[in-house]
C-alpha positions as CSV (number, residue, x, y, z in Angstrom):
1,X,132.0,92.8,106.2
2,X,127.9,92.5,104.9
3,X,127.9,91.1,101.8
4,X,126.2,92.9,99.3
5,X,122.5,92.5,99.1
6,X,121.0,90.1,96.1
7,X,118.2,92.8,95.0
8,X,115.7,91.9,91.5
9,X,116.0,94.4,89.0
10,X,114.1,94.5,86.4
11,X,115.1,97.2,83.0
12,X,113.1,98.8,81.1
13,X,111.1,97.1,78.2
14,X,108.9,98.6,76.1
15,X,106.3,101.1,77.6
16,X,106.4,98.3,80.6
17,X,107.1,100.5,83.3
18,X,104.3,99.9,85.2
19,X,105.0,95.9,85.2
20,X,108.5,96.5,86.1
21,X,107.8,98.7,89.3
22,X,105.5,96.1,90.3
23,X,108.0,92.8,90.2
24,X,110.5,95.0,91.6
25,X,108.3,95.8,94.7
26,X,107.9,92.1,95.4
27,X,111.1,91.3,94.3
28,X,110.0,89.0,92.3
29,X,110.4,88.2,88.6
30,X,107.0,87.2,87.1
31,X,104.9,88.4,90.2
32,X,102.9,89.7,87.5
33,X,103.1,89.6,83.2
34,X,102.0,92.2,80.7
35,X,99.0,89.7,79.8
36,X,98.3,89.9,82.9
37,X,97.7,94.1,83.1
38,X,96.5,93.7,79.9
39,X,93.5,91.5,81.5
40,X,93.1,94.0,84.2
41,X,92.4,97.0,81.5
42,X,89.7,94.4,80.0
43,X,88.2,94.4,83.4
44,X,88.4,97.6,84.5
45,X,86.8,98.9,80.9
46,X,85.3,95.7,79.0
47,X,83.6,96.3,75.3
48,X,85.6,99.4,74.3
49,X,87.5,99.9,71.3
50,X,90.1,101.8,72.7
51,X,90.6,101.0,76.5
52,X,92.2,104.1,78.3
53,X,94.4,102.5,80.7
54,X,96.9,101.6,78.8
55,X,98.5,102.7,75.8
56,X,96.7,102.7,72.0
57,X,99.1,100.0,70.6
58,X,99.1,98.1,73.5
59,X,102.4,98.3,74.5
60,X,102.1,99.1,78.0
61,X,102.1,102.7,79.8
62,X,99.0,101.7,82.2
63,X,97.7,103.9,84.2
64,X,97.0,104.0,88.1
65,X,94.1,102.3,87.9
66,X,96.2,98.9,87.0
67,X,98.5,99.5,89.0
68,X,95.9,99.5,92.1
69,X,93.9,96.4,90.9
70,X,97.0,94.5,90.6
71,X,98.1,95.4,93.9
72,X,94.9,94.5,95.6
73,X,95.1,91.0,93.6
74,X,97.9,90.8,96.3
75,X,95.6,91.8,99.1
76,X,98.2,95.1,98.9
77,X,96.6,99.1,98.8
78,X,98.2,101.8,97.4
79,X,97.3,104.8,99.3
80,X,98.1,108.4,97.5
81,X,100.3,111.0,99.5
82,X,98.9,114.3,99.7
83,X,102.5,116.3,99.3
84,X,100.9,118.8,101.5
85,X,102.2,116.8,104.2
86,X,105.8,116.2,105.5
87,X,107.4,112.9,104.6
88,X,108.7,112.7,108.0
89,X,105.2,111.4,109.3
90,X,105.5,108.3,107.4
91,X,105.7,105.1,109.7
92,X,108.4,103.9,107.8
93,X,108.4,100.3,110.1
94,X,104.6,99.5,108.9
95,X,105.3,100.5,105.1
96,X,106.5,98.0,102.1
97,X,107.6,100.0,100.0
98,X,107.1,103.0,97.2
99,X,105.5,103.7,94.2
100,X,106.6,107.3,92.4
101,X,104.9,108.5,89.3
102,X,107.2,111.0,87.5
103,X,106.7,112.2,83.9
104,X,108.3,111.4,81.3
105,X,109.6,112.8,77.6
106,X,108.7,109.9,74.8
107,X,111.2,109.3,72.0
108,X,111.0,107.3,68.5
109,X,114.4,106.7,67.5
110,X,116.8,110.6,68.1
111,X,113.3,112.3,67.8
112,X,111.5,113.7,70.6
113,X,108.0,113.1,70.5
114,X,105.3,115.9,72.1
115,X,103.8,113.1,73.5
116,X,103.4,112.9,77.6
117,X,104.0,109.1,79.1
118,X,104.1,107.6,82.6
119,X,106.6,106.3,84.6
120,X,106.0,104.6,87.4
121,X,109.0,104.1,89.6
122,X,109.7,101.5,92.7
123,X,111.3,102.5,96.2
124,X,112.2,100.0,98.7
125,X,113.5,98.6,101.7
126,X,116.1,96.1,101.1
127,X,118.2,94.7,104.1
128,X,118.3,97.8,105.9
129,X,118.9,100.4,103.1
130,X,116.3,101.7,101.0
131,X,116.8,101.8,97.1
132,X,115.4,103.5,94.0
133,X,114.6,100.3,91.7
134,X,113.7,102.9,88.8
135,X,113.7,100.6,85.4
136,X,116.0,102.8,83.4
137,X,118.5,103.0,85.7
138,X,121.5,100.5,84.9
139,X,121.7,99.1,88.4
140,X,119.9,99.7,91.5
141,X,120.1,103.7,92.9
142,X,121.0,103.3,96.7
143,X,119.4,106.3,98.7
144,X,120.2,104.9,102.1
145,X,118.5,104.7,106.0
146,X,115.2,106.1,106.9
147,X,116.1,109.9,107.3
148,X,118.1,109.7,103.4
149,X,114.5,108.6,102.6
150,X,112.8,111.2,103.8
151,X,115.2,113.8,102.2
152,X,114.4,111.8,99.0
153,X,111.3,112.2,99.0
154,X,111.2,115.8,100.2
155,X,112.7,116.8,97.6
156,X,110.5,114.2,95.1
157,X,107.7,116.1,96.6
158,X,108.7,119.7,95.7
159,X,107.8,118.8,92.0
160,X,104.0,119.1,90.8
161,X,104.3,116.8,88.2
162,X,105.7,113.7,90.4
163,X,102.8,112.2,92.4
164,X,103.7,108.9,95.6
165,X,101.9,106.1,96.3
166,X,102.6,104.3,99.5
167,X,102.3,100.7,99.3
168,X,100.8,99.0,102.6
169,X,99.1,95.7,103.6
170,X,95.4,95.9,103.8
171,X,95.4,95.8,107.7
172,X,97.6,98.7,107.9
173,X,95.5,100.4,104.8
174,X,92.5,99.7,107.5
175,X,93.9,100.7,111.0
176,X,95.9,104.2,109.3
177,X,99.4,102.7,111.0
178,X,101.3,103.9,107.9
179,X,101.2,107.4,110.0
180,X,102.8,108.1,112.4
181,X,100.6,107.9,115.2
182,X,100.5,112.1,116.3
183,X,100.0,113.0,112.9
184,X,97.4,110.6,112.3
185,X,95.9,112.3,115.3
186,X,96.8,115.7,114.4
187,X,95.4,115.1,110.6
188,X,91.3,115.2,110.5
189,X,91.3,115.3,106.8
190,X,93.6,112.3,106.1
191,X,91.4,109.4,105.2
192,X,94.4,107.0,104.7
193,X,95.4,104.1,107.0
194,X,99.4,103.6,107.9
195,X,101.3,100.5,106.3
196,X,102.9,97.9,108.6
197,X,106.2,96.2,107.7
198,X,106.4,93.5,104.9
199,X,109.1,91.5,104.1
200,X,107.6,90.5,101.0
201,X,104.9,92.3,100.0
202,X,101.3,90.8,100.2
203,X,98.8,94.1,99.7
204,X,98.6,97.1,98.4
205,X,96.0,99.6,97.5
206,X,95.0,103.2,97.1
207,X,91.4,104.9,99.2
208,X,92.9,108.3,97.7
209,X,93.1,109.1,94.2
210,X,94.9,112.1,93.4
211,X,94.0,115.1,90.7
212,X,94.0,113.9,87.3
213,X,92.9,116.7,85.6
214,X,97.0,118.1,85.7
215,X,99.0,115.3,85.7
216,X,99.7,111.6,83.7
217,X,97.7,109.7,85.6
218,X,94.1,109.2,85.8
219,X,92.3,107.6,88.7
220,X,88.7,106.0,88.9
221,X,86.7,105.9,92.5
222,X,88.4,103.3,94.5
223,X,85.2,101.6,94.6
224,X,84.9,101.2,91.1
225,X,88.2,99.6,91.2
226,X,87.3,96.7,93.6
227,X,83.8,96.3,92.2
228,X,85.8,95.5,89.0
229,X,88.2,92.9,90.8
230,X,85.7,91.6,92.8
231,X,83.0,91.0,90.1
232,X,86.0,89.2,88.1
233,X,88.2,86.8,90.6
């Protein structure tokens, strides 16, 4: 019998999402720390009063935008999918790993609050099976081989609120392998290279930002995004 596979989990703190679903994708804890993100907001908008990538008391809820800079601190991308497309064209062998932003209902106490949040969610390949490392979940969610993937995220897709990230190294961000090659071929309006396979992941980053306008996260230009990181490592 396989034993069962050691897999890093790490819950729900705060508005910390964001930090989470990026340790969990390395599996590693401490890959990166809230004053960490909290550095990255300073960078990606220095000398405001009220920096819009994360939330107004500080306590977290960052937006896309972190998210990619941290990722390309890695030498990761983070490259939107359009849900126009079938999941099933996803190279699954050249890709590290997920990121799924789903909204999410904000409460103080037994009150709902009217207030919208993020919550960004890691998926994963670990030892054969892929998982759902969601931080309010209790343990990790098993979803299973490649094609229970693909039904997952299928039906993640059908919603208009939940937008996927798919987290590659920069050389498969570069070459488009995280396609399948015939519908990289078949697609002339995908602008976004394939991922290759990581065992730990080194790079991620995003050339695509999705619509902001309806939905909880808002993007800058990609460029703007690694003008920022360069200007500041």
């Amino acid at each position: 019998m396989s034993s069962k596979p050691t897999i890093y989990h790490e819950k729900q703190v705060k508005e910390l999402c964001a930090l989470h679903a990026l340790n969990n994708l390395f599996q590693v804890r401490g890959t990166f720390s809230k004053t960490e993100l909290d550095t990255i907001c300073s960078r990606l908008s220095p000398n405001v009063w009220i920096n819009p990538h994360r939330s107004l008391l500080g306590l977290g809820n960052y937006d896309i935008n972190v998210i990619m800079a941290a990722l390309q601190k890695k030498g990761c991308e983070a490259v939107w999918f359009d849900k126009r497309k079938d999941p099933g064209c996803l190279d699954l062998s050249n890709i590290c790993g997920f990121i799924l932003n789903v909204p999410s209902d904000y409460k103080l106490g037994f009150v709902m609050l009217p207030l919208r949040r993020r919550h960004w969610i890691t998926i994963r390949q670990i030892q054969g099976n892929f998982y759902n490392l969601d931080s309010k979940l209790d343990t990790p969610q098993l979803i299973g081989r490649s094609s229970d993937l693909i039904a997952y995220l299928k039906e993640q897709m059908e919603s208009k609120e939940k937008e996927l990230f798919v987290v590659v190294s920069k050389e498969v961000e570069e070459k488009q392998l995280w396609m399948n090659q015939f519908a990289a071929n078949n697609s002339s309006q995908s602008q976004n290279p394939p991922m290759n396979h990581c065992d730990s992941l080194d790079s991620v980053s995003s050339n695509s930002a999705f619509d902001s306008r309806n939905r909880d996260v808002e993007c800058l230009k990609l460029n703007e995004v690694r003008n920022c990181i360069t200007q500041n490592n």
